[in-house]
VEXBATI-896911 format. One line per 5 residues: number of its first residue (from 0); their letters; for each residue y, x, z negated of C-alpha. Coordinates in pm, whole numbers, padded with zeros to 5 digits. Example, Ala and Ser with C-alpha at 12.3 -4.5 7.8 and 13.67 -1.06 7.14 Angstrom:
2
0	AS	-00450:01230:-00780  -00106:01367:-00714 .
END
This chain:
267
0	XXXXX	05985:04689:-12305  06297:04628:-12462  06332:04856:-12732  06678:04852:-13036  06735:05184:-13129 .
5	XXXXX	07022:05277:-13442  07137:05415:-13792  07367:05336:-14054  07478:05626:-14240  07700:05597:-14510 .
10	XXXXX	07865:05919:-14656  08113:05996:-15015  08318:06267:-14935  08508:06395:-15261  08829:06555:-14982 .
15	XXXXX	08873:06489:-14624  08617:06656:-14451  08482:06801:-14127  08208:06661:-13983  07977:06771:-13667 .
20	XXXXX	07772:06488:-13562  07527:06468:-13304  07368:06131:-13327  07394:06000:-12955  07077:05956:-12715 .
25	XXXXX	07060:06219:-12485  07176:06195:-12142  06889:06173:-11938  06800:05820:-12121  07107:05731:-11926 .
30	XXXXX	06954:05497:-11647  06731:05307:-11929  07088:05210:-12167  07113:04795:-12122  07397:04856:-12447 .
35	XXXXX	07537:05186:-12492  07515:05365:-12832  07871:05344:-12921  07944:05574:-13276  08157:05359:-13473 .
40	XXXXX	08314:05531:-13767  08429:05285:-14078  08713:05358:-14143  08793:05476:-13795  08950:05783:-13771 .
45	XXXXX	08953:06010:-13443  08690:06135:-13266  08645:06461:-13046  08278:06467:-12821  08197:06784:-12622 .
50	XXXXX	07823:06861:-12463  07675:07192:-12617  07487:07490:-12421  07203:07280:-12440  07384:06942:-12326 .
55	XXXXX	07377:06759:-12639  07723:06515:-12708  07821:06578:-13002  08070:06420:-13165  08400:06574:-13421 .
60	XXXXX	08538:06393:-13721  08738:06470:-14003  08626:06206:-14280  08889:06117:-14553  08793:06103:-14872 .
65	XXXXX	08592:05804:-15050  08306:05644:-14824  08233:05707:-14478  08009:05494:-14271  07886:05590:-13920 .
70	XXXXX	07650:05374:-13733  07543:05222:-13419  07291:04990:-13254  07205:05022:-12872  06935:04888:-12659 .
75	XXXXX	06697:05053:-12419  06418:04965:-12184  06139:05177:-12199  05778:05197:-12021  05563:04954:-12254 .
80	XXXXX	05287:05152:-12156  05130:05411:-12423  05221:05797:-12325  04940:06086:-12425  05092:06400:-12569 .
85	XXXXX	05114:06672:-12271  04797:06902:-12250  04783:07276:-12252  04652:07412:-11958  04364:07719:-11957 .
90	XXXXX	04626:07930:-11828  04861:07900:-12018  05044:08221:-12012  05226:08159:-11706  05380:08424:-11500 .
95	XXXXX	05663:08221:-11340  05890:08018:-11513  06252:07877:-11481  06552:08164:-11545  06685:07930:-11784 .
100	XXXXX	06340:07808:-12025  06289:08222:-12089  06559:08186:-12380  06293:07933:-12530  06069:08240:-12600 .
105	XXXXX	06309:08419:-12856  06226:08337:-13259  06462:08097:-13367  06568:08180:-13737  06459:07817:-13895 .
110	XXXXX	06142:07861:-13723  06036:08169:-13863  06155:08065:-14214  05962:07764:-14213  05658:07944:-14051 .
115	XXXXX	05632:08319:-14090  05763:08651:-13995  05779:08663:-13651  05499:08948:-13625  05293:08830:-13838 .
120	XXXXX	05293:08495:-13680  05214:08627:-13331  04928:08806:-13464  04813:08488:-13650  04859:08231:-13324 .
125	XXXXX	04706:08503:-13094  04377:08580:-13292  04323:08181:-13330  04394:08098:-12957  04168:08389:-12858 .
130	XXXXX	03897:08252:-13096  03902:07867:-12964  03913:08033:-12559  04217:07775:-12508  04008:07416:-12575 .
135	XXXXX	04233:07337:-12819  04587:07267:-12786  04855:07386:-13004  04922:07067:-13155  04546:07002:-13226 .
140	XXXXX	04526:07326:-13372  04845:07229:-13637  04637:06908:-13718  04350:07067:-13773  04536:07340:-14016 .
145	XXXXX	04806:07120:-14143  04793:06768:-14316  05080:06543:-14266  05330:06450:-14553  05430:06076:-14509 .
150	XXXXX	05768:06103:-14633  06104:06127:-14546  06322:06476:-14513  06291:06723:-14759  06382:07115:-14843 .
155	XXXXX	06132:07325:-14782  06017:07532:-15100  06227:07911:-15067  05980:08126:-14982  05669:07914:-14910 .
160	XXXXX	05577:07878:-14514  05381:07544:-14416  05147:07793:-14320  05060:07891:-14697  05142:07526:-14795 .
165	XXXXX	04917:07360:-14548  05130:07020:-14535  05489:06942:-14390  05709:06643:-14235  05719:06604:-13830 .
170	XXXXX	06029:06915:-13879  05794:07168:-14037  05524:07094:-13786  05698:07106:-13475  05877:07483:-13612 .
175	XXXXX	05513:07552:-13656  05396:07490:-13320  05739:07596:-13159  05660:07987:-13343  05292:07963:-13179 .
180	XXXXX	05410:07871:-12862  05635:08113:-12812  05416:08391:-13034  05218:08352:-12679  05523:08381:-12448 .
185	XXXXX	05538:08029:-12364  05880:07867:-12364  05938:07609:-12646  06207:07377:-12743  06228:07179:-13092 .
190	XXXXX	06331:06820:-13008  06490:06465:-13216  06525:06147:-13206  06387:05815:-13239  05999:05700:-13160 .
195	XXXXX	05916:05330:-13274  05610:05194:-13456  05484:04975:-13150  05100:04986:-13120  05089:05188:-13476 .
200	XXXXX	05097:05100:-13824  05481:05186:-14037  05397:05481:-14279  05703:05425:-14424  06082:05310:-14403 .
205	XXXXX	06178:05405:-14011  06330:05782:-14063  06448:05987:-13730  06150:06243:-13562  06095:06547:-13466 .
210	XXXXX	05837:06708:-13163  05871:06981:-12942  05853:07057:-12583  05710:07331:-12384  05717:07476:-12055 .
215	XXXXX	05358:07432:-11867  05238:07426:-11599  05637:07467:-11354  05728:07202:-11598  05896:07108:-11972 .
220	XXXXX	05631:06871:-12134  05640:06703:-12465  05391:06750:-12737  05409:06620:-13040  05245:06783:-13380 .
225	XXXXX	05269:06479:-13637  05166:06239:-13358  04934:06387:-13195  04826:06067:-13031  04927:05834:-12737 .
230	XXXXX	05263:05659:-12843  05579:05427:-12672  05943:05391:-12731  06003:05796:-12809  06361:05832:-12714 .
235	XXXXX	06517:06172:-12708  06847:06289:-12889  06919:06672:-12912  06704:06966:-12856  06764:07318:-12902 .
240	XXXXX	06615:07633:-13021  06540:07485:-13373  06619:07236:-13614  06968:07385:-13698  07063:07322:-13316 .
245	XXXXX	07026:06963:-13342  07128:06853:-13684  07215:06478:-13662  07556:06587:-13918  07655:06874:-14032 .
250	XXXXX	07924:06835:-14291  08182:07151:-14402  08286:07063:-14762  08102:06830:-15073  07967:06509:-14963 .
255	XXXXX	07666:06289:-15098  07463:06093:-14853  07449:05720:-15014  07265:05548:-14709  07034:05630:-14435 .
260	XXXXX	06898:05365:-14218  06732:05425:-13928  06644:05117:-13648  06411:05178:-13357  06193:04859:-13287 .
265	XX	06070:04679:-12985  06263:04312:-12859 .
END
């Protein structure tokens, strides 16, 4: 399946200012790219790309002042076939795992913010995983807790976890079952990018996701706690420890967002 993936951002910048973008598909989509997803910056100015300790491109602009537009449009193919969410094992503490996932098991700031303290969190994930003897995965468990909001990104309220709210966007849920995860010692990576509406109805205008994967089994899988059923055309981005790892901008100075499109949709 051929599948158009792209945005078209459009940003008001009241002085030049820095940007950190990271709004490429990641590199391991490379083989599946029929048209490359080219940034194009109106009105172009220069652009710096590096690959973080996570190998994410991102990209370094310095916008001027007035409007800003960044978009792109590129085309992949993808398996047309629908793809389950990855399934927790029985045993899932494992003993082995690769040197490099371990650093997936430290509390990640946004996480805990967005959840709960670290220790009480651990407590909380442990006593419910011990009551349900493993049948049910960590992203059942977040449905089953949790209800979905069907709306784009928001600010969390200060000081109220989706824990005590009960309802959050794909971000909150997949901090929620990152901090379970790796309450139990199992690695787990917060994750971005696009996944289409083929095969499932539009909740509303097309926005950019979030899931999370974890190591299971010798192996990363993905999970996914919004979408916790079988979907096509997810195509990854960034991931990192948290959401603050893989923020598609990140601007340093006073700038209003005026338009956010966001394109992923089969041929």
């Amino acid at each position: 399946m051929k599948l158009r993936v792209g945005y078209e951002l459009v940003y008001e910048c009241l002085q030049p200012t820095p940007m950190l973008l990271m709004l490429n598909t990641h590199f391991s989509f490379a083989p599946q790219v029929l048209l490359a997803d080219l940034l194009v910056v109106n009105p172009p100015v220069p652009i710096s790309q590096y690959r973080d300790g996570f190998g994410n491109l991102c990209s370094q602009i310095v916008a001027p002042e007035g409007q800003i537009a960044l978009s792109t449009s590129a085309l992949l193919e993808v398996p047309a076939e629908l793809k389950s969410p990855g399934r927790m094992a029985n045993s899932i503490r494992s003993k082995t795992c690769l040197t490099n996932a371990w650093c997936f098991c430290l509390a990640a700031d946004i996480a805990k913010r967005t959840c709960c303290q670290t220790s009480r969190g651990k407590r909380s994930a442990i006593r419910r995983w011990d009551a349900r003897e493993y049948r049910l995965s960590v992203t059942s468990c977040i449905t089953t807790l949790c209800s979905t909001m069907r709306t784009r990104g928001r600010p969390r309220p200060r000081g109220k976890p989706i824990t005590k709210e009960r309802q959050g966007i794909c971000r909150d849920l997949a901090h929620l079952a990152v901090t379970l995860c790796r309450a139990m010692n199992i690695p787990a990576r917060y994750c971005t990018g696009y996944i289409s509406n083929a095969s499932m109805p539009p909740y509303t205008a097309m926005d950019f996701a979030a899931w999370f994967e974890a190591f299971i089994g010798g192996t990363w899988q993905t999970f996914d706690a919004r979408n916790n059923v079988p979907r096509m055309g997810r195509v990854l981005m960034a991931r990192g420890h948290d959401a603050a790892d893989v923020a598609i901008s990140n601007t340093f100075g006073s700038t209003k967002l005026l338009k956010f499109d966001v394109v992923c949709e089969a041929q």
